[in-house]
N, C-alpha and C positions, 0 to 999 in steps of 0.2 A: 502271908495275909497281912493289910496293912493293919496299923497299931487303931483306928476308927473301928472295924470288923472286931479284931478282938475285944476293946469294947464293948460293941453291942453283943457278944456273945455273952460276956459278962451278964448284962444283964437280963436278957434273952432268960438265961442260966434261972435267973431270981425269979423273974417274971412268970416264969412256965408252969402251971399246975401239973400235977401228974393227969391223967386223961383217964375218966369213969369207964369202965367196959370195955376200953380201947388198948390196943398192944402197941407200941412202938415197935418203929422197926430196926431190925437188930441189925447193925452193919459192921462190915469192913473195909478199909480204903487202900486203894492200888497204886501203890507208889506214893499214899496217902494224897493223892487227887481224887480222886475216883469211887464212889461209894460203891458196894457191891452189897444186894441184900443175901443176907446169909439164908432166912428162909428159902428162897428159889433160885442161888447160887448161878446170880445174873447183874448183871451192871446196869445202872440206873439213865446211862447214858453212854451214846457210842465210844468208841477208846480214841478212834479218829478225832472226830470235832461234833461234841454234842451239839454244841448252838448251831454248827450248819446242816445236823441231821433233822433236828427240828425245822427248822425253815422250811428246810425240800420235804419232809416226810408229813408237816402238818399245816405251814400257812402257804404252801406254793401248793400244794395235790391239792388242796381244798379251796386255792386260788383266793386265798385272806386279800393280798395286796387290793383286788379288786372289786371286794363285796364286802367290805367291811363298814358299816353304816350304825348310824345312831338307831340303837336298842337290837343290832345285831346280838344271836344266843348263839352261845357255844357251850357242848357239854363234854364231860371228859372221863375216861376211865384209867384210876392211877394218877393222884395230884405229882406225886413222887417229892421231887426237889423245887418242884416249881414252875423249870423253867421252862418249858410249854406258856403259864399264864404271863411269865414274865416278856415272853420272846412275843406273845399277841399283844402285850402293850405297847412294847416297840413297834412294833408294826402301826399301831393304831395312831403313835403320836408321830410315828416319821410321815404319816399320811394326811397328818394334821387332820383328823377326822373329828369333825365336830359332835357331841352329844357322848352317848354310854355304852358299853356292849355290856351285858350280863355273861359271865361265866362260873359254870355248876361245874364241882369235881365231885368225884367217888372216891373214896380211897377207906382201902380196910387198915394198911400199918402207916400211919404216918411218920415222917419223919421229923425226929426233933429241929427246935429251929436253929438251935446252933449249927449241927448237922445239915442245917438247908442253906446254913449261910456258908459254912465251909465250904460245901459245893458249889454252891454258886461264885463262888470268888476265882471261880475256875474259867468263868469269863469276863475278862474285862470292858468289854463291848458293850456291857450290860451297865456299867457301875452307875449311869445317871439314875436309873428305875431299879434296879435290886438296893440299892440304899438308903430308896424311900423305906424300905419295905423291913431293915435292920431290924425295929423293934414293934413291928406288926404284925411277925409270923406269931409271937405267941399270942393276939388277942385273937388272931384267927381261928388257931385249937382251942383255944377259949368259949367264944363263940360261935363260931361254925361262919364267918363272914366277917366281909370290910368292904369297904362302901369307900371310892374317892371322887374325884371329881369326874373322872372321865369311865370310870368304870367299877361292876359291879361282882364281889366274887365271894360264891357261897362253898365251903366244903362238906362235904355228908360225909361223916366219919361210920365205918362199918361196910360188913359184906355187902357188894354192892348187887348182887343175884335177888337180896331182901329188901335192902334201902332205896332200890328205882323202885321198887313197887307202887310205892307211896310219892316219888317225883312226879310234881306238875309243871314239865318243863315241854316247852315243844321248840328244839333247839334246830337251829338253822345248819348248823354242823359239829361233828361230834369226833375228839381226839381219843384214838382208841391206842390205849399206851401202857398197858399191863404188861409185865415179865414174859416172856417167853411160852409159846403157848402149850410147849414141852414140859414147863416147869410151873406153870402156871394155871392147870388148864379150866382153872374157876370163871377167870374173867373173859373165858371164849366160847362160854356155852352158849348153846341153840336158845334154850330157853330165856340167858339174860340178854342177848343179841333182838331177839323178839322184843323186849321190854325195851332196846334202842331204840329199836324201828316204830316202834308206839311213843315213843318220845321225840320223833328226828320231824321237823317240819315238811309238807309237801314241796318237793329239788333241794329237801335239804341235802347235804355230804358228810362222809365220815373218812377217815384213813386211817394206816398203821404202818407201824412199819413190816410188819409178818406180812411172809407171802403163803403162810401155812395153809395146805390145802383145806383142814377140816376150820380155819377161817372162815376160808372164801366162800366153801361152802356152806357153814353154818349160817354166812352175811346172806346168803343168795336164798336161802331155806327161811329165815324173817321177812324177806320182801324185798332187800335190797340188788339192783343193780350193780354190778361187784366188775371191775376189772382190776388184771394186776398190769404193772407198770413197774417203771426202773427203780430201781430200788438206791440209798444211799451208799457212799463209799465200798466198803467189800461187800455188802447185801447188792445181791444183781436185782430183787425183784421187790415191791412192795405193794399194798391191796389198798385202792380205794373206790369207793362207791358214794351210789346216789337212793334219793328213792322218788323214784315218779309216779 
């Protein structure tokens, strides 16, 4: 990590309140790259190449490159480390897209932001746009949002089965990127997939990387349009839909 990174971990470190009602999430790192959340004893990103399983798993299946426009929404389940919101700003500035996308995340455990910077230093492909962002993770858990010039990005801290209730979002495409749904199986319920599909705009899209049947099914029991398709690296298969 370079000596800038640590750094802003430093003050990252000062900067961070502890978070009211909220549990951080408790991790472990593999080969100390790699966070792994101990609650659902799953890795936060592929072992392969996270930034290329994002690409394919969430701005290429949802076809970002070419529908990405001023006050484009995108909504998200699982903020995790980031880098989902970080990988749709590259996108947006390699495309010189003029104007704002708003982007809504969920997330019950956040991760601290030193912990967000660590991982992310795992890509360098990134370092223009994740180094804006050194000492902005913590006003984000601060405040639930940050505002720049080209984009807008809120997070809802808590169970997100409770906290869509209350979202007034009608989001044009939606990254569905919680833990495994083996291990995870809160954030693949019927009921809160329901609460997507009342949130997801008319053609809006969603993907994941699960190809997990009671997924597909669950997406297809809300309303949605559900195919599976290829899946990243060693995953043969992954699920994305529409809703018409």
């Amino acid at each position: 990590m370079s000596p800038a990174n640590t750094r802003a971990i430093e003050v990252t470190k000062e900067k961070c309140k502890p978070l009211t009602n909220y549990t951080y999430a408790d991790l472990v790192w593999r080969n100390n790259r790699i966070p792994i959340a101990q609650k659902f004893d799953d890795p936060y990103y592929s072992l392969d190449n996270g930034l290329e399983e994002v690409r394919h798993v969430f701005l290429t299946s949802n076809k970002l490159p070419h529908r990405l426009k001023d006050e484009f929404k995108i909504a998200e389940l699982g903020f995790g480390t980031g880098l989902n919101f970080l990988s749709t700003l590259w996108q947006w500035r390699l495309k010189k897209q003029k104007g704002v996308f708003f982007y809504t995340s969920f997330e019950a455990f956040p991760m601290r932001p030193e912990e967000m910077i660590k991982a992310q230093s795992e890509f360098p492909e990134l370092s223009s746009i994740k180094n804006e962002f050194l000492s902005l993770w913590s006003e984000l858990l601060e405040k639930g949002k940050l505002n720049g010039k080209d984009y807008s990005l809120k997070l809802i801290l808590g169970d997100a089965r409770h906290t869509i209730k209350n979202a007034k979002i009608t989001a044009d495409c939606w990254f569905l990127d919680g833990f495994s749904p083996a291990k995870n199986p809160e954030l693949w319920e019927e009921e809160l997939l329901k609460d997507v599909y009342r949130c997801t705009a008319d053609k809006g899209t969603l993907s994941t990387y699960s190809a997990a049947g009671i997924v597909r099914r669950n997406l297809s029991s809300a309303g949605f349009e559900v195919e599976r398709v290829q899946g990243f690296g060693r995953k043969r298969h992954m699920t994305k839909a529409i809703k018409k």
